[in-house]
LOMI-476198 format. One record per residue (C-alpha): z, y, x. Coordinates in pm, whole numbers, padded with zeros to 5 digits, always signed. Layout:
BEGIN
ZYX/...
! end
This chain:
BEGIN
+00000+00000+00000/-00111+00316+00141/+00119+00638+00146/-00072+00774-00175/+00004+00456-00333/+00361+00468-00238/+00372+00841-00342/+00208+00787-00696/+00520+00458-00757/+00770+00618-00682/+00700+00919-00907/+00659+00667-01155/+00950+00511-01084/+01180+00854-01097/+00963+00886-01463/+01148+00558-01558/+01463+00644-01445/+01474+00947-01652/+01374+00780-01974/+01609+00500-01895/+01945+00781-01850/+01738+01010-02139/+01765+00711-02372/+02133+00618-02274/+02283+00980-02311/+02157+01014-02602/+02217+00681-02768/+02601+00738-02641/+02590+01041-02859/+02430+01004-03187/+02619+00641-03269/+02859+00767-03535/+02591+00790-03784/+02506+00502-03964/+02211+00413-04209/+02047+00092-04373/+01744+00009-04317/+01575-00246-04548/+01268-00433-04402/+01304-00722-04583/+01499-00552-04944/+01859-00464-05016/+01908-00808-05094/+01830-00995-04798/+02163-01084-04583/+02244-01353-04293/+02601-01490-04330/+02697-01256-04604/+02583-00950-04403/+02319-00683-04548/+02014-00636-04268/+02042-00370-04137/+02362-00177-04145/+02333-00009-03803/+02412+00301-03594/+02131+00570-03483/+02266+00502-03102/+02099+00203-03179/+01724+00351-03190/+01686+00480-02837/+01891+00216-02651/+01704-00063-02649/+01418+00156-02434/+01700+00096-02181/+01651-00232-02190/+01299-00259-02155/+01278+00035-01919/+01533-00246-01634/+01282-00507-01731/+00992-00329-01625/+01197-00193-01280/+01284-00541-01215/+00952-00691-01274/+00735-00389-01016/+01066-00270-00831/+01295-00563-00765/+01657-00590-00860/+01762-00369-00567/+01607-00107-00769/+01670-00158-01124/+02067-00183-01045/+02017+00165-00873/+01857+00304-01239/+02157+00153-01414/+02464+00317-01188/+02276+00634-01213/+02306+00611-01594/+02655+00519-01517/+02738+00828-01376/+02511+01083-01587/+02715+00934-01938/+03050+01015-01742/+02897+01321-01676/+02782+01447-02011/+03142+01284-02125/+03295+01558-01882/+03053+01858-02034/+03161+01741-02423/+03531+01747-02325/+03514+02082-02158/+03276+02198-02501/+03539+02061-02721/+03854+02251-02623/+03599+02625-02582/+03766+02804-02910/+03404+02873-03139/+03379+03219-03229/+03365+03354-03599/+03043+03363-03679/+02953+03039-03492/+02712+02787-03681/+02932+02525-03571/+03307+02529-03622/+03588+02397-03388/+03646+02146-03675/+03311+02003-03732/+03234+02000-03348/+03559+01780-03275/+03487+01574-03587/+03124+01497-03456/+03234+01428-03072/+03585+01443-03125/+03553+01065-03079/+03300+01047-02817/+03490+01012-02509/+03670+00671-02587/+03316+00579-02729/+03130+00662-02433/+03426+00432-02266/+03330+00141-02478/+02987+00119-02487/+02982+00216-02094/+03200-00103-02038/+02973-00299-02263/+02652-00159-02156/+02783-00197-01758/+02840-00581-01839/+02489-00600-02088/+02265-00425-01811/+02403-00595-01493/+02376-00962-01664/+02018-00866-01831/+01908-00792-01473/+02042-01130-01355/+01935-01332-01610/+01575-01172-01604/+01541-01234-01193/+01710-01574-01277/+01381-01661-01412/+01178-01512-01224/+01257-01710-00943/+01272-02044-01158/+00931-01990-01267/+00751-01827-00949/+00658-01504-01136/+00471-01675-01404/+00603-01662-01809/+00696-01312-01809/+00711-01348-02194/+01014-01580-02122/+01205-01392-01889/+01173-01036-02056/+01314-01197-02371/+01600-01448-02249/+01715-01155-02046/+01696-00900-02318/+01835-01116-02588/+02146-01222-02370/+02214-00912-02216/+02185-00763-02599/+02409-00994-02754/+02677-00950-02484/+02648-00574-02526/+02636-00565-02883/+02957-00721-02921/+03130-00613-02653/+03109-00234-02770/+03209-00322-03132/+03516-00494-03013/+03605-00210-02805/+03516+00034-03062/+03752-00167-03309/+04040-00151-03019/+04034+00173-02971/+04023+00205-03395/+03724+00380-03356/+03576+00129-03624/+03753-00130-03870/+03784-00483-03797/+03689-00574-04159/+03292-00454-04029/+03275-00585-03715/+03081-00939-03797/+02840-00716-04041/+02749-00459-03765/+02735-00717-03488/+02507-00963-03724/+02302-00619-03850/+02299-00511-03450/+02176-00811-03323/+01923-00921-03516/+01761-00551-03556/+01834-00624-03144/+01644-00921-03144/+01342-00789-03335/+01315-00555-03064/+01260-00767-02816/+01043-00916-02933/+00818-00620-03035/+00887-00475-02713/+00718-00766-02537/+00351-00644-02566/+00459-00327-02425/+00562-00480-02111/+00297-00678-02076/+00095-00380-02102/+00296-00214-01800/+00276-00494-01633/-00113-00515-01621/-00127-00154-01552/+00100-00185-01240/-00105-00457-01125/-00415-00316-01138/-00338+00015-00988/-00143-00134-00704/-00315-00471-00681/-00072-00671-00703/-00022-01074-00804/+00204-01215-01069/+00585-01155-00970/+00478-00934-00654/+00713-00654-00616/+00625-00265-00503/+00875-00187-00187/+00932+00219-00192/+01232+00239+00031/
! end
């Protein structure tokens, strides 16, 4: 790979990194507003639970997810655990900036009271906690479990290890943040099974559907940089 080459990937990989943190931020900060959302009618449940009965946070999280996958695939792991401390420390940092904006006194005439401020992000820090201690676990093990199969099958089946890592790392993520989020009574325990079924399986339709798209990278990578199935881009 020549240095324009080089040059060209790792602007592409700083372009993934920001969507990857971009997504995570704001996932961390929209999650106290629920909706349904009714693909298959009102009526359709799995184990008693009405699909889907999930947060917002939900929506741009699972870009996260995809965004590692395709790191891990044209970057290596080296490079795709680097993406996920950085989100690491830009939630702790945006926790730091909503702390410091929630004890500023609002003026009179601001469109947004002290009140309805707290009430919206009032519970974000221990949030932010939870899911960061979920999504630490959910990321680390999805990158693990994704070069797990890599290795096992040479770099062929990339359909099989973007979903088995996906669909582990989700699962362990999805209920790891709920049962924080109950802990810290942030949620009640008398939801937890209907969000985590509703989570998951909305989860789990996303992987799939996310598949084509990173096939799609995938080609694209390959046929800019010429490279062969499971061949890795070095930009260090």
């Amino acid at each position: 790979m020549n240095g324009k080459e080089k040059q060209l990937a790792q602007k592409i990989y700083f372009i993934l990194g920001g969507l990857f943190i971009s997504s995570l931020v704001v996932s961390n900060l929209i999650f106290q507003k629920f909706f349904y959302w009714y693909p298959f009618g009102k009526d359709f449940t799995i184990f008693g639970a009405n699909l889907f009965e999930i947060s917002v946070g939900i929506i741009p999280y699972p870009i996260t997810f995809l965004v590692t996958d395709i790191i891990s695939e044209i970057y290596g792991r080296k490079k795709a655990n680097q993406v996920v401390t950085t989100g690491i420390f830009a939630s702790v940092f945006s926790l730091g900036i909503i702390y410091i904006a929630n004890f500023a006194p609002a003026i009179e005439n601001s469109p947004v009271s002290n009140e309805l401020f707290s009430k919206v992000f009032g519970q974000t820090s221990l949030a932010v906690l939870a899911s960061m201690t979920a999504y630490l676990a959910a990321q680390y093990i999805d990158i693990q479990v994704y070069h797990f199969w890599k290795k096992l099958t040479n770099g062929k089946m990339l359909w099989l290890r973007n979903n088995f890592s996906t669909i582990t790392s989700q699962a362990v993520d999805t209920f790891s943040v709920l049962l924080l989020l109950c802990c810290f009574e942030i949620l009640p325990w008398n939801i937890f099974w209907k969000l985590f079924i509703s989570g998951f399986a909305f989860k789990l339709m996303i992987a799939v559907f996310d598949t084509p798209f990173m096939y799609l990278a995938v080609f694209l990578f390959q046929k800019k940089f010429k490279l062969k199935d499971g061949e890795e881009i070095n930009i260090d």
